[in-house]
C-alpha positions as CSV (number, residue, x, y, z in Angstrom):
1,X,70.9,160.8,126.7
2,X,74.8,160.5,127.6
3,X,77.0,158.0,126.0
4,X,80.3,158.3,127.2
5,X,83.3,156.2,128.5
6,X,86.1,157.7,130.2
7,X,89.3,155.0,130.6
8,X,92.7,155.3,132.2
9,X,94.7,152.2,131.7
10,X,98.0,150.9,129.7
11,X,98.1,150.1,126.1
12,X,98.7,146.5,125.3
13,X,100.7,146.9,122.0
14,X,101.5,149.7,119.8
15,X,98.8,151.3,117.6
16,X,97.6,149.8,114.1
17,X,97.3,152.8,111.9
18,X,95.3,152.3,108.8
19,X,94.8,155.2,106.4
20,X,91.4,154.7,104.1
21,X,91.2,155.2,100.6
22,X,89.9,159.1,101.0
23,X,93.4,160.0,102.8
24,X,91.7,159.6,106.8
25,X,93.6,158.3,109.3
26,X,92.4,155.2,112.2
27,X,94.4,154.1,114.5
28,X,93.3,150.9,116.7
29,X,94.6,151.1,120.3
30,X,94.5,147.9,122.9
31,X,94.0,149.6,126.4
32,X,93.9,147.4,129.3
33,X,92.4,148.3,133.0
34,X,92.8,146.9,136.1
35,X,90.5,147.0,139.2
36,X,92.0,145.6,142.6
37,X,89.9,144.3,145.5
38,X,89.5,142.4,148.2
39,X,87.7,139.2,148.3
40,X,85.3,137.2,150.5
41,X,88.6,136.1,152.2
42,X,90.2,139.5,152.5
43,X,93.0,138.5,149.6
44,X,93.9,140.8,147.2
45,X,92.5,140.5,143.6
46,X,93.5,142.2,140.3
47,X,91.1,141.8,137.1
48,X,92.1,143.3,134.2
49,X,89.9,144.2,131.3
50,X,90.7,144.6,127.5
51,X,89.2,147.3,125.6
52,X,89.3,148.3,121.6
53,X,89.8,151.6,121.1
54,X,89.7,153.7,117.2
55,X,90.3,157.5,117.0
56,X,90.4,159.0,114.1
57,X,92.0,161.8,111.9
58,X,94.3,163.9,113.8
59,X,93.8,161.9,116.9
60,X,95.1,159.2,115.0
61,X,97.9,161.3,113.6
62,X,98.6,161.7,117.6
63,X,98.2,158.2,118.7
64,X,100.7,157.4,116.1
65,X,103.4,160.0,116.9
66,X,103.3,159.8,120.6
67,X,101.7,155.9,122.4
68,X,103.7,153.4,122.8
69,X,103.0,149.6,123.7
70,X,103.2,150.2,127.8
71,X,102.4,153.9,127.0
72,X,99.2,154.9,130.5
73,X,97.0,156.7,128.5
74,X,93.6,158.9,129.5
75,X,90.9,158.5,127.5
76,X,87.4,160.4,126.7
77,X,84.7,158.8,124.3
78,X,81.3,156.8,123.2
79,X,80.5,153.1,123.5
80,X,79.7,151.6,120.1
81,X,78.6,148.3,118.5
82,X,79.4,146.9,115.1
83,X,77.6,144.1,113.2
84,X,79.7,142.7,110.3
85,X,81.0,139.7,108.1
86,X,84.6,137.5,108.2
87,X,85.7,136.8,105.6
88,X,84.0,133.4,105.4
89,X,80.6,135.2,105.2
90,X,80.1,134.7,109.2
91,X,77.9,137.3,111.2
92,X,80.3,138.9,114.0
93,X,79.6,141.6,116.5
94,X,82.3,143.9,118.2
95,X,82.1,146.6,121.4
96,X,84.6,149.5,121.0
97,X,85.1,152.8,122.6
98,X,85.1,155.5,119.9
99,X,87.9,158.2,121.1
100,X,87.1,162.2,121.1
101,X,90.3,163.2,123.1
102,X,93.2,161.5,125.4
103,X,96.1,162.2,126.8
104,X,99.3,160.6,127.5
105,X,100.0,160.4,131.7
106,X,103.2,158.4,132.5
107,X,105.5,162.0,132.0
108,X,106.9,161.0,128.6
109,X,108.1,164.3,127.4
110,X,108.5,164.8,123.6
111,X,107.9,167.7,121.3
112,X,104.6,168.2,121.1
113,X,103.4,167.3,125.0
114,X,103.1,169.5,127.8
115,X,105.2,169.8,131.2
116,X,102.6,167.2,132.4
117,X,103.1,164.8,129.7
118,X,99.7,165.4,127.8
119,X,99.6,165.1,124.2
120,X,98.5,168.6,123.0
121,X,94.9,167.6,122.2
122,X,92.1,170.2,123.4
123,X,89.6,168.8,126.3
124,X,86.5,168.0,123.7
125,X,87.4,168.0,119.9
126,X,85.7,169.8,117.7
127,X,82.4,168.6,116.4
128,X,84.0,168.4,112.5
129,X,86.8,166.0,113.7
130,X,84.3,163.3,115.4
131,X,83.5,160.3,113.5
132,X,79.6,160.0,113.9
């Protein structure tokens, strides 16, 4: 069985880094897509659709040094679901994408990227760095 998303979209805001209590880092991305098409009519049409990313550890550590609010990113990873409480004891449910790699695409070029742009991440990470 295969369960796995690949995006490539902007981020809609800088990413919320969070480190837990044992020292690992999260980071929380908002990554946007957009699908143009042509109607019934023949106008164009743009939908855009939000997504919730996390990657973790040095992903994270990644996400934070190098994306940016703006920042068109590639992404690899898994669909999950989450049940879970607010606060005021409520039952929620959230969708996110659970990232194993990504790389930055708009030609930023920093310390740590390529000629290309890409954050130095390797195509799949390693089995020890994935969350699940």
């Amino acid at each position: 069985m295969i369960n796995r998303v690949t995006l490539v979209g902007r981020l809609g805001a800088d990413p919320e880094i969070r480190t837990l209590a044992n020292g690992t880092m999260v980071a929380r991305l908002r990554m946007a897509t957009t699908e143009n098409y042509r109607d019934r009519a023949g106008q164009w049409q743009e939908e855009t659709q939000w997504h919730d990313v996390v990657v973790w550890r040095h992903l994270a550590e990644r996400a934070q040094k190098y994306c940016r609010k703006g920042s068109l990113v590639y992404l690899e990873g898994k669909l999950t679901h989450r049940k879970w409480e607010d606060k005021d004891g409520n039952s929620r449910k959230s969708t996110e994408v659970v990232g194993a790699m990504f790389r930055l695409l708009d030609g930023k070029r920093e310390q740590d990227t390529g000629q290309d742009g890409s954050v130095d991440t390797p195509p799949m990470a390693a089995e020890e760095d994935l969350p699940f």
